[in-house]
C-alpha positions in Angstrom: 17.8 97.7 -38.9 17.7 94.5 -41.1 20.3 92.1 -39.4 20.5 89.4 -41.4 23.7 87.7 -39.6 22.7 87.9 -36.0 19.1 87.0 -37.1 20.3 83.6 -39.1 22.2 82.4 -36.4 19.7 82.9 -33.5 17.1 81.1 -35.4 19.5 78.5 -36.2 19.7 78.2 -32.6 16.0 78.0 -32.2 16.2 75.0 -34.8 18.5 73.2 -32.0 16.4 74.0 -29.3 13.1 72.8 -30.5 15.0 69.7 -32.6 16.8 68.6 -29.3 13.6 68.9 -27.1 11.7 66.8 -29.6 14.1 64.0 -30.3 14.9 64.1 -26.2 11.2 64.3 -25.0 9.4 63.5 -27.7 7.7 67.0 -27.3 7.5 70.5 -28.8 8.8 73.7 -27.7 5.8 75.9 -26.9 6.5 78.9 -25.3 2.5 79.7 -24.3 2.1 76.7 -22.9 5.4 76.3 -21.2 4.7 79.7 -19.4 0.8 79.5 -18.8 0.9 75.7 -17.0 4.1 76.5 -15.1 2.2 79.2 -13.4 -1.0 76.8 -12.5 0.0 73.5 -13.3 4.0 73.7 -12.7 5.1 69.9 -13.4 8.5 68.6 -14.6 8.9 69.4 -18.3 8.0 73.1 -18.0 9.8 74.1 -15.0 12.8 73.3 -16.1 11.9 74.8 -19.6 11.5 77.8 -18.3 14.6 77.7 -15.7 16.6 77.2 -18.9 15.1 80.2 -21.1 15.9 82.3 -17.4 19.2 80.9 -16.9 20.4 81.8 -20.4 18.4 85.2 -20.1 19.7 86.5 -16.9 23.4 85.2 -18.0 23.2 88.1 -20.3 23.2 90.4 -17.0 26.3 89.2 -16.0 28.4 88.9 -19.1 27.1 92.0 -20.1 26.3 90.5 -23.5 26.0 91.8 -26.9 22.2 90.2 -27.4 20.8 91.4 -24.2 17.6 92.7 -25.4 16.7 96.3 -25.0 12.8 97.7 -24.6 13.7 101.0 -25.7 11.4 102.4 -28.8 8.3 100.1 -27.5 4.7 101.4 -28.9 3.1 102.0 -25.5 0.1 102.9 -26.9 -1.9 102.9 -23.7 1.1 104.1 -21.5 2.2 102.1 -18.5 -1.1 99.8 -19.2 0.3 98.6 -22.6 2.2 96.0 -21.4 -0.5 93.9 -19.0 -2.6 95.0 -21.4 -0.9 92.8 -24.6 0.4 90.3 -22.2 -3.7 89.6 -21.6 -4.4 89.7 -25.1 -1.8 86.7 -25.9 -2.7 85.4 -22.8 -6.0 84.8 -23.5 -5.7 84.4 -27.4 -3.2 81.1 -26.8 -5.5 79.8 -24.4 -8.1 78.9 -26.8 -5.9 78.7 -30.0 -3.9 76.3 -28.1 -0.5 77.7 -29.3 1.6 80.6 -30.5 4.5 81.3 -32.8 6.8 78.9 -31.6 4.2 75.8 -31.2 2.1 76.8 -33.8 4.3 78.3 -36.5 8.1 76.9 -35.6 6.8 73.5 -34.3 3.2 72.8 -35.8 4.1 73.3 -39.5 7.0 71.4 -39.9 5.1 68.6 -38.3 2.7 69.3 -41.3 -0.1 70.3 -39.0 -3.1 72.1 -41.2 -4.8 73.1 -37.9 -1.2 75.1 -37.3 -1.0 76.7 -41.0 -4.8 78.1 -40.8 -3.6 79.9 -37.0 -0.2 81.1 -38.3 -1.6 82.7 -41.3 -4.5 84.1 -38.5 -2.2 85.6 -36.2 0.1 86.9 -38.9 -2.6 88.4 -40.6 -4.2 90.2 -37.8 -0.7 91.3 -36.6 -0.1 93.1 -39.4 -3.1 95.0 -39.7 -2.6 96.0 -35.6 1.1 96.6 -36.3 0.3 98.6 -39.2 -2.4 100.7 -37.5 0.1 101.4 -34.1 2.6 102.6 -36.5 0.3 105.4 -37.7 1.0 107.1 -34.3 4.2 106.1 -33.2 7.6 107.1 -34.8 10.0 104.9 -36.4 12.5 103.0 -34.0 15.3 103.5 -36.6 14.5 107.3 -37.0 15.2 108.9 -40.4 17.3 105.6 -41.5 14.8 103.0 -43.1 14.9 100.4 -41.3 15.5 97.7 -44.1 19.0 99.0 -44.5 21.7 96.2 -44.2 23.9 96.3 -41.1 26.4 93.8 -40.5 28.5 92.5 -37.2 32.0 93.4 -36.7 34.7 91.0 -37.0 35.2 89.8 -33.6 31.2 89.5 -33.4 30.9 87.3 -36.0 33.9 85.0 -34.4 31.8 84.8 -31.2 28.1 83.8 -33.5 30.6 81.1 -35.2 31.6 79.8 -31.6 28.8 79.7 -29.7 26.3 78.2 -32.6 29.5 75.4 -33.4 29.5 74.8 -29.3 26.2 74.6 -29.1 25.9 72.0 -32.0 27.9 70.2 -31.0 26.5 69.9 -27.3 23.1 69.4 -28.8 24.3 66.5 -31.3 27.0 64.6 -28.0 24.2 65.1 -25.4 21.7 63.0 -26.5 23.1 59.8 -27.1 24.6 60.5 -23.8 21.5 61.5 -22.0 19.5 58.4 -23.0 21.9 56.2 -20.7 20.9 58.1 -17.6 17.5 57.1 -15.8 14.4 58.8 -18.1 13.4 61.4 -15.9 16.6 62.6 -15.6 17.5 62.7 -18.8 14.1 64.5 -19.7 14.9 67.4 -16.9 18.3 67.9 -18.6 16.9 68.2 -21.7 14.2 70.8 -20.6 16.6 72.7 -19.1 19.1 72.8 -22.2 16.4 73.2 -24.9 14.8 76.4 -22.2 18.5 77.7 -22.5 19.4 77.4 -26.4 15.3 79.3 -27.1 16.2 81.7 -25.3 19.9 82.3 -26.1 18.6 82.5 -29.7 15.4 84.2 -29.8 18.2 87.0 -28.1 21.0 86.7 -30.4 18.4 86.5 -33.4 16.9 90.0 -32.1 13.2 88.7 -32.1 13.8 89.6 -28.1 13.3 93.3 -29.2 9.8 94.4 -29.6 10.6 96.2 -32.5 12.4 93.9 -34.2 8.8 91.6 -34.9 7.0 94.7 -35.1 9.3 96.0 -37.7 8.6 93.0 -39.7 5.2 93.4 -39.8 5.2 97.1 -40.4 6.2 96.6 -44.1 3.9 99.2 -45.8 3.8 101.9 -42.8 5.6 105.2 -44.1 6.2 103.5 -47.7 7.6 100.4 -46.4 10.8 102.7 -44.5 10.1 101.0 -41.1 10.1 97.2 -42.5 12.8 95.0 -41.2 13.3 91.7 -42.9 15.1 89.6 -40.1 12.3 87.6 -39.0 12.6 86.0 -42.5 15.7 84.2 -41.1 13.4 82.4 -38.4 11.5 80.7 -41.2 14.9 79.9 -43.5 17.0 78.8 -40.8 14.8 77.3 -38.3 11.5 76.1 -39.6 13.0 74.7 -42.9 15.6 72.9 -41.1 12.9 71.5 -38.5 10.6 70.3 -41.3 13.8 68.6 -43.4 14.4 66.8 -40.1 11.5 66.1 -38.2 9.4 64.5 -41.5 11.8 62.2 -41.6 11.7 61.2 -38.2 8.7 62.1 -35.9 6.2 58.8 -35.2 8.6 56.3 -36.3 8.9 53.9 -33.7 12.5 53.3 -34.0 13.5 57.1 -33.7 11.3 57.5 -30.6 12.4 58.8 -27.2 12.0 56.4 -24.0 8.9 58.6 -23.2 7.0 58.2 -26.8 6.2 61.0 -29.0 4.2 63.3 -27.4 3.7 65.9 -30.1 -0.3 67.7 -30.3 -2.6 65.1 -31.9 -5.6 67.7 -32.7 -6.7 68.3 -36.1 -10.1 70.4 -35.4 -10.2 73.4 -36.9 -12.9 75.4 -35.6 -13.9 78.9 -34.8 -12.4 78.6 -31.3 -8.6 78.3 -32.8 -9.3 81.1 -35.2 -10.8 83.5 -32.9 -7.5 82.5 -30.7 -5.5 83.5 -32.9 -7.0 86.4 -34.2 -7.2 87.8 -30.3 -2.8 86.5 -30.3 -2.2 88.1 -33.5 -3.6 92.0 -32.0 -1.4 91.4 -29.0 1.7 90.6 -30.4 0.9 93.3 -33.2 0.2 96.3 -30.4 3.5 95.4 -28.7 5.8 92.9 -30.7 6.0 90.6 -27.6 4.9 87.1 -28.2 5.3 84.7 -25.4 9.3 83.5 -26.5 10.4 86.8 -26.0 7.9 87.5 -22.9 9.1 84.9 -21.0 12.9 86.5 -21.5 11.3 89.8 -21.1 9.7 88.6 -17.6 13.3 87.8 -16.2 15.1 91.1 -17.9 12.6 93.8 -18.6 11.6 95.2 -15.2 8.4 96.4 -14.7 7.3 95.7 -18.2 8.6 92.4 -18.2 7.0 91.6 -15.3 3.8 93.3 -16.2 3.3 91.6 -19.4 3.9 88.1 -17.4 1.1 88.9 -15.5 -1.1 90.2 -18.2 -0.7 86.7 -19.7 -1.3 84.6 -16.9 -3.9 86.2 -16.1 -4.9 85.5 -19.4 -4.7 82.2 -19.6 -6.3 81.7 -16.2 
């Protein structure tokens, strides 16, 4: 169902996370890489990345939160295999296309990146058209209900949005001045570790965690358009936009930049190697609806298909 509350304030968080992580480190949040080097190059900005996305994801198993995600209503269009299966695909496909939807699309465009653009509109592209073709034989997570109908939180849930994304704000906007009086690498580590919990905490709360929630998304002309669900609009509105306002203003000034530099992707090429990438992303993310964001939570919450997607992926990117 279209969830345009939950959805604006999870990406909202994402807009912290990768903002925070920029302006701390000098460097941007991607997930594919974060996962694929802490598997065979584990240093000591993605280990902690990824200890904060697994902090803030297993946290929801013992608050018994609201936004834990749920992997019910999955297209497991080759069974059991599915999941290894897609986790190969975007495994493989961010290895050579050197990013996905969070470096690529939430990171790379605001940073005006062309060579990001030409691989968003790639992967998109060839997620719809997989997306579209899965939902030809699967049946409609929301059932008989289409799923662009409008739902809104209760009261009490909206109180606790308001809370956490005001705490969290404010934590974000405090910590760095802060951080930059402790020694650099320790202050970097802290950083990781906060920006890893804040992506994760709002890719849950935002619902992108779901693998029918992006799926639903890009399922906007299967059964007449009844299974589209607009919430991943909110990740561009209230999370790209803001990081493009922001970082224009600010990223390769020399003023503005953290003790470490500004270690944001320098690569411009645009060649068949990042569209083939892409292309190879954008089928594995469309069979499923789990790009690497959400597989990373999924690897520390979803079982067996958590796990087997991880594994799919880094095998991928071996």
């Amino acid at each position: 169902m279209f969830t345009p509350v939950e959805s604006s304030f999870g990406a909202f968080l994402l807009h912290l996370s990768t903002t925070h992580l920029l302006l701390g480190n000098g460097r941007v949040l991607g997930a594919s890489g974060i996962l694929g080097s802490a598997f065979w190059k584990p240093d000591e900005n993605n280990i902690p990345l990824l200890a904060g996305m697994g902090i803030s994801a297993l946290g929801t198993q013992y608050f018994d939160a609201w936004w834990k995600p749920t992997y019910a209503g999955a297209p497991e269009v080759f069974g059991k295999w599915t999941w290894v299966v897609c986790g190969l695909l975007v495994g493989v496909g961010t290895k050579y296309s050197s990013g996905c939807t969070s470096g690529h699309m939430l990171c790379g465009i605001p940073l005006g990146r062309l060579r990001s653009v030409v691989a968003a509109v790639t992967f998109s592209a060839t997620c719809l058209v997989t997306a579209t073709a899965v939902g030809a034989y699967t049946e409609s997570p929301c059932g008989s209900t289409p799923c662009y109908t409008l739902t809104y939180p209760a009261p009490t849930r909206i109180k606790q949005l308001v809370a956490i994304t005001a705490a969290a704000t404010a934590i974000t906007r405090i910590s760095l001045p802060i951080l930059r009086k402790l020694p650099r690498r320790t202050a970097e580590i802290i950083t990781s570790l906060w920006s890893g919990a804040l992506f994760s905490l709002g890719l849950m709360i935002a619902g992108m965690a779901n693998p029918t929630k992006p799926l639903g998304f890009y399922s906007m002309i299967t059964d007449g358009g009844k299974r589209w669900d607009p919430s991943f609009l909110m990740i561009p509105i209230f999370a790209l936009l803001p990081n493009f306002l922001i970082w224009r203003r600010i990223v390769g000034k020399t003023d503005a930049a953290p003790r470490g530099g500004w270690k944001v992707p320098t690569k411009k090429e645009i060649d068949s190697k990042l569209i083939a990438g892409s292309a190879v992303f954008g089928i594995g993310w469309g069979l499923l609806g789990v790009c690497p964001g959400p597989g990373i939570v999924g690897g520390f919450l979803g079982g067996w298909r958590g796990a087997s997607w991880v594994l799919g992926f880094v095998l991928g990117r071996y």
